[in-house]
N, C-alpha and C positions, 0 to 999 in steps of 0.2 A: 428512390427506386429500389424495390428489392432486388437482392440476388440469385440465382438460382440456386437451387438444393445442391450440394455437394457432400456428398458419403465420408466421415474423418471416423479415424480408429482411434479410440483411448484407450492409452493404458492406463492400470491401476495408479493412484494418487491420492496423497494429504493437502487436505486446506483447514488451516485454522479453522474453528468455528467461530471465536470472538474476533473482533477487533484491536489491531495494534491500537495500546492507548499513548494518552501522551505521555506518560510517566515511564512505559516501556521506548518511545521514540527518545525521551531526553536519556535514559538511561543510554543508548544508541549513541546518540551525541556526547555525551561526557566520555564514556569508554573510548571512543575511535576520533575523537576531537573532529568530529562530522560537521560539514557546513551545508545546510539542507539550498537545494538551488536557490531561493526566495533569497539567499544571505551571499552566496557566491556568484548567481548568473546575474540576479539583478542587484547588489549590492545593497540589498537589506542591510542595516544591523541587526544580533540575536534578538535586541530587547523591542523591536520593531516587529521583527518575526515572532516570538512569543506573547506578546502583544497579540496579534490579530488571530493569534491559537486561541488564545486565552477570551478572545471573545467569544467564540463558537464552541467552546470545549473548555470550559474555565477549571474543572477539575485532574487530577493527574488520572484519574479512572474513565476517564471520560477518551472516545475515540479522538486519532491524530488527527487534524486536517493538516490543509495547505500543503501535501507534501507533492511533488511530481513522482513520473514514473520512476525515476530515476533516483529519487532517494525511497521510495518504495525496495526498489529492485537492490540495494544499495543494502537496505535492512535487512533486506531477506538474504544477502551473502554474509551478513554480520551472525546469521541465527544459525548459518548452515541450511539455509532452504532453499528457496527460487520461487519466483510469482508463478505463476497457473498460464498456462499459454491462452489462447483468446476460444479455444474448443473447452477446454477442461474448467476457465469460466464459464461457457455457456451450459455446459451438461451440471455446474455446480448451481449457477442459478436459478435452473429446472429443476432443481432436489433430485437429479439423479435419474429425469425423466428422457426418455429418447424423442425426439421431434424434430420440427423445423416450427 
């Protein structure tokens, strides 16, 4: 069911252009001896976790999967930045287009 149009203000903001890869996520990980939830909430092992990265993403240039919000939001306190709130993704995935 949609929702109704609601009017939100953006301020000005950065959003990467590329994609966290894996090789920038394990850098993440090695640095901050980070346990991505997959290893800590469900009791993954790394090599079980990197494992099923490595299926969908087998290179280190290649984009992270598997991650949740939470080590998403986690990385981006590690870079000095902060995720996009859920407006500033929507005006970023419309290229900056105003709509509904």
């Amino acid at each position: 069911m949609s929702q109704p149009v609601r009017q939100v203000t953006i301020n000005s903001f950065y959003m990467d252009i590329h994609e966290v890869t894996v090789g920038q996520f394990k850098q993440f990980i090695d640095d901050c001896h980070y346990r991505p939830d997959l290893v800590r909430v469900n009791g993954w092992n790394f090599e079980r976790f990197w494992q099923c990265v490595a299926r969908y993403s087998p290179e280190d240039n290649h984009p992270m999967v598997f991650v949740s919000w939470s080590d998403a939001n986690n990385y981006a306190k590690w870079l000095g930045k902060r995720l996009p709130t859920e407006s500033e993704w929507e005006y970023a995935a419309r290229g900056g287009l105003v709509g509904n």
